[in-house]
C-alpha positions in Angstrom: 8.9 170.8 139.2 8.5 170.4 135.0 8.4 167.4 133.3 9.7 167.2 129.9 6.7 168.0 128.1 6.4 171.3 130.3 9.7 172.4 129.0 8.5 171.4 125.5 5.7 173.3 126.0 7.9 176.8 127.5 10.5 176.2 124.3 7.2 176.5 122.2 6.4 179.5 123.9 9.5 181.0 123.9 10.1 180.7 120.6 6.9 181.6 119.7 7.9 184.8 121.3 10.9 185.6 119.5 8.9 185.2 116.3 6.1 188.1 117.0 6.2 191.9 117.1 7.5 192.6 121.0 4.8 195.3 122.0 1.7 192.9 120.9 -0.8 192.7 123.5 -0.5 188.9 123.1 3.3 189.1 123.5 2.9 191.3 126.8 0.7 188.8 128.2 3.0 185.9 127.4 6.0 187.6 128.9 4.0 187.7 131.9 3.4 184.6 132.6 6.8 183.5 130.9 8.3 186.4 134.3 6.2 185.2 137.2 5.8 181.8 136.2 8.1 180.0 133.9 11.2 181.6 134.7 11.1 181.2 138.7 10.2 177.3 138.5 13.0 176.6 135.9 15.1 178.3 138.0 13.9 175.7 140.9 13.9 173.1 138.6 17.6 173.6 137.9 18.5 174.4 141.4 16.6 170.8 142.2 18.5 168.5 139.8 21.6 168.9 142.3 19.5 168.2 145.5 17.9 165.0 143.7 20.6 163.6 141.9 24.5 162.6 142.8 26.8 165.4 141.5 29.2 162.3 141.3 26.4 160.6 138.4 27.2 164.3 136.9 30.6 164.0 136.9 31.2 160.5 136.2 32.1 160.4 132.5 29.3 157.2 131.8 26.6 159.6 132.4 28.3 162.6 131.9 27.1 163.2 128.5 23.4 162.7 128.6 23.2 164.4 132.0 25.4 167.8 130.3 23.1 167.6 127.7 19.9 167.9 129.2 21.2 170.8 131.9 22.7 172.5 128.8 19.2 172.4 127.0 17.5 172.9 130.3 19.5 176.1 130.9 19.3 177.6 127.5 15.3 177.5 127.7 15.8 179.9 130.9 18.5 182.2 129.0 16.3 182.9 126.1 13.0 183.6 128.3 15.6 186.1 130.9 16.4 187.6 127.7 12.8 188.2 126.0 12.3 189.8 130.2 14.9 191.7 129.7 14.1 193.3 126.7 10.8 193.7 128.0 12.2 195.7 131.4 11.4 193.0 133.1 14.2 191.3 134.5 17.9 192.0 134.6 20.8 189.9 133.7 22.4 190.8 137.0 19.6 189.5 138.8 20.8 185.6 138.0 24.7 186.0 137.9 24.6 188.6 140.7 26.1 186.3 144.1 23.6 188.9 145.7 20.8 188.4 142.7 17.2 188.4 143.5 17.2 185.3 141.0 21.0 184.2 141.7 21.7 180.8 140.7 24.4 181.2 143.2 22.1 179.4 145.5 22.7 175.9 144.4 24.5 173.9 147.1 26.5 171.7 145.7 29.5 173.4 144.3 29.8 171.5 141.6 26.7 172.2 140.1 26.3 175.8 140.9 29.7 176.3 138.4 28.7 174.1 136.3 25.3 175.8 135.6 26.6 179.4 136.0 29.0 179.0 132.9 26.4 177.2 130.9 24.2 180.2 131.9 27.3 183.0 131.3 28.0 181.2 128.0 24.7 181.0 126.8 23.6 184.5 128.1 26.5 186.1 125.6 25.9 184.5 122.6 21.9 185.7 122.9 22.5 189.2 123.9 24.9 189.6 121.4 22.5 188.0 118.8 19.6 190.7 120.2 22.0 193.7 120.4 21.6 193.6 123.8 24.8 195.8 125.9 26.9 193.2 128.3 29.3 195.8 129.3 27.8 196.2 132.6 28.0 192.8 133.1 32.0 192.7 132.7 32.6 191.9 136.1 30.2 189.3 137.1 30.7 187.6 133.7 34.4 187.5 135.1 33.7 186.3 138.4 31.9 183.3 136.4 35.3 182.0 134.8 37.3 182.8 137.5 35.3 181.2 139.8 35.8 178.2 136.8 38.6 177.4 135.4 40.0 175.5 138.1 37.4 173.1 137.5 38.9 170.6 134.9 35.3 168.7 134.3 34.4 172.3 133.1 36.9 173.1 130.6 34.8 173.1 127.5 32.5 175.8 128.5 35.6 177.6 130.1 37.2 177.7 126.7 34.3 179.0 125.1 33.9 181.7 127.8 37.2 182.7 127.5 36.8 183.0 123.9 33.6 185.2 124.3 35.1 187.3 127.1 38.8 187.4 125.1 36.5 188.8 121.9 35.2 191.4 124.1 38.4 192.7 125.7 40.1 193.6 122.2 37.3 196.4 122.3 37.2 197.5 125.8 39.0 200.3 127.8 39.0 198.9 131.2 39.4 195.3 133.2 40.1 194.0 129.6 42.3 191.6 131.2 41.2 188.9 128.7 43.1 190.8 125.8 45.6 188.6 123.5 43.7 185.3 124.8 42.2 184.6 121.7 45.9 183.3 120.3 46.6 181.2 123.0 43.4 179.7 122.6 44.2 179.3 118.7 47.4 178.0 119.7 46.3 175.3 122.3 43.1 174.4 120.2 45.6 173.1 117.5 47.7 170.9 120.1 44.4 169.7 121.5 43.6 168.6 117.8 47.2 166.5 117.7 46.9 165.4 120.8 43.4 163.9 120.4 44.7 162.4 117.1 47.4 160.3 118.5 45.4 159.6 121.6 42.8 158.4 119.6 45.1 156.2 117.4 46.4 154.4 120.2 44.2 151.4 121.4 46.8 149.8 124.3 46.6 152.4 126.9 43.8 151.8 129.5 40.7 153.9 130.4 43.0 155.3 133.2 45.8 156.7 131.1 43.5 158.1 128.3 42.0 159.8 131.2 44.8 161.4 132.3 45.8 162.4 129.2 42.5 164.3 128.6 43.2 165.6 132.4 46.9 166.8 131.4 45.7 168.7 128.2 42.8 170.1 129.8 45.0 171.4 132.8 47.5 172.6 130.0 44.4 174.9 128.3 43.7 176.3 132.1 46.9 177.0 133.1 47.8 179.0 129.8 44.6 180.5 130.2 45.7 182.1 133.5 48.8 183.0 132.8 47.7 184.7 130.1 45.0 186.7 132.3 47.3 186.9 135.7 49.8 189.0 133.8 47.4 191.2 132.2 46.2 192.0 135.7 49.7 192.5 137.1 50.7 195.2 133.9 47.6 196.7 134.8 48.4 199.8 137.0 44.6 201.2 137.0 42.6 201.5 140.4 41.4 197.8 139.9 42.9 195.7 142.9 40.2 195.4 144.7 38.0 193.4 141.7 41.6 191.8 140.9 42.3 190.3 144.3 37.9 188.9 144.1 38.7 187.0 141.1 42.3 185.8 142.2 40.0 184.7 145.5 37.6 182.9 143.6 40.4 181.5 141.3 41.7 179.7 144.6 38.8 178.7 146.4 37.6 176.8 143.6 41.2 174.8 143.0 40.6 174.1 146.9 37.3 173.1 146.8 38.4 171.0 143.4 41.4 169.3 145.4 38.9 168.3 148.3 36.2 166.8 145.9 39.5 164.8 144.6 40.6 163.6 147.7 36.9 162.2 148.4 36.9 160.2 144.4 39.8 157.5 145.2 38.7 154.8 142.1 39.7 154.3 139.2 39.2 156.8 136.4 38.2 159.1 139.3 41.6 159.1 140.9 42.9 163.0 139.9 44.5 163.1 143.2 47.8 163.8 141.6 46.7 165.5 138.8 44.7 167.8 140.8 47.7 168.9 143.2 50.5 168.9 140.1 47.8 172.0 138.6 47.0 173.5 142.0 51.4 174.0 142.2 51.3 175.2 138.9 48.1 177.9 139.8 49.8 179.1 142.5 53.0 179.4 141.4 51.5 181.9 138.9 49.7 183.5 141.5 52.6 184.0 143.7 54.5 185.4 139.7 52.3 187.1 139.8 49.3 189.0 142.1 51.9 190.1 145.1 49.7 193.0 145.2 46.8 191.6 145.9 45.0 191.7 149.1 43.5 187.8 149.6 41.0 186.6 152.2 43.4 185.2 155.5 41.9 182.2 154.7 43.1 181.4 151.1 46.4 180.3 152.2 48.9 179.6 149.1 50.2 176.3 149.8 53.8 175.4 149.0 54.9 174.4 145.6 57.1 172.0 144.1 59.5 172.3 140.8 57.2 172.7 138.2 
């Protein structure tokens, strides 16, 4: 377990990495302890703060902010010591966003958490390797898996956005599974709504803490669901050998809006109450599904449930 001057103490370190020449004997012995030390009890650390804490103090929007905050820092200190690992050969980037990694942080329980922190990680994981020249190509799928496995999850929408953008960026240039390509307008299209809606919202000082809440829900779940449409039909236009990864991420798609619908049902207060909400996006999912991935061979399990009007 670190305490916050521990993780002062790794930044320093870390940074003071970045800053030297990479084959320095000092360096060497820094990125050793940084690999066998540091790196597997931030991990734990990380992994901890959902067995200590409530995930609803996470989610609840009175704490929300502080408690993103410090993940968000929390998990960028482990991004930038996996990547000085990695370009020492010592660690992978598969090895944490791998279900089946040696390092996975697949292993938090809570299933709130464990998103949350793998898009913070996927997120913050791009934008260093792509500062470092590092090649993400080989982590296509997996990066995938983390925004499919995502999206559904409304409380995660900011870093969903910015994953899409990273992953929309990166399918303009690729030859295969680029199933993100022409995302990057709809996101350009929906940021400017968000920014008219927010500007009204804002202006408006009768509605209660309930409403504005649902209007943030409704704008969010607008951004998701254009966001899968968007990636659905790419993968149905696609006539490559690709089913099988298709039909993982339209698996992970729908376990996470079940899981998401279950967490609602068990949140019946006030601002919490996105019973409604929830199922209104869930019929809009699946009806795009159904539009959609026919093809696709899904676990028995994921049964599509049966949708209204929309």
């Amino acid at each position: 377990m670190f305490d916050s001057m521990d993780l002062l103490d790794i930044a320093a370190e870390a940074a003071e990495l970045e800053r030297r020449a990479p084959f320095a004997a000092i360096d060497t012995a820094i990125l050793h302890v940084i690999h066998e030390q540091y790196i597997p009890g931030l991990r734990q650390h990380i992994a901890q703060k959902f067995s200590s804490l409530s995930t609803s103090s996470m989610a609840d929007p009175s704490g929300q902010r502080h408690h993103l905050r410090a993940l968000e820092l929390t998990v960028g200190m482990l991004v930038n010591m996996v990547s000085a690992c990695v370009d020492a050969g010592l660690r992978t980037w598969e090895s944490f966003l791998d279900e089946y990694g040696r390092d996975t942080l697949y292993l938090i329980p809570d299933s709130y958490g464990r998103r949350l922190v793998l898009v913070q990680f996927a997120v913050a994981a791009i934008d260093v390797a792509r500062k470092k020249g590092q090649n993400l190509e080989r982590l296509d799928v997996l990066l995938k898996d983390v925004w499919f496995a995502s999206v559904c999850d409304l409380r995660l929408i900011v870093y969903v956005e910015q994953l899409a953008a990273q992953l929309a960026w990166a399918d303009e240039k690729a030859a295969v599974l680029a199933v993100f390509a022409g995302a990057l307008p709809v996101l350009h299209q929906l940021r400017l709504v968000g920014q008219g809606q927010g500007t009204l919202r804002d202006s408006v000082v009768d509605r209660d803490t309930t409403d504005i809440a649902q209007d943030r829900y409704q704008s969010a779940a607008s951004l998701a669901v254009s966001l899968i449409g968007r990636v659905l039909k790419n993968m149905a236009a696609d006539k490559g050998m690709h089913q099988q990864v298709f039909a993982s991420w339209v698996a992970r798609l729908l376990r996470t809006q079940q899981e998401v619908q279950a967490e609602s049902r068990r949140r019946m207060h006030g601002v919490n109450d996105t019973r409604k909400l929830v199922d209104a996006m869930a019929e809009r999912v699946t009806a795009l599904v159904r539009d959609n991935c026919t093809n696709f061979a899904l676990p028995p399990n994921l049964v599509l449930p049966k949708t209204s009007a929309i």
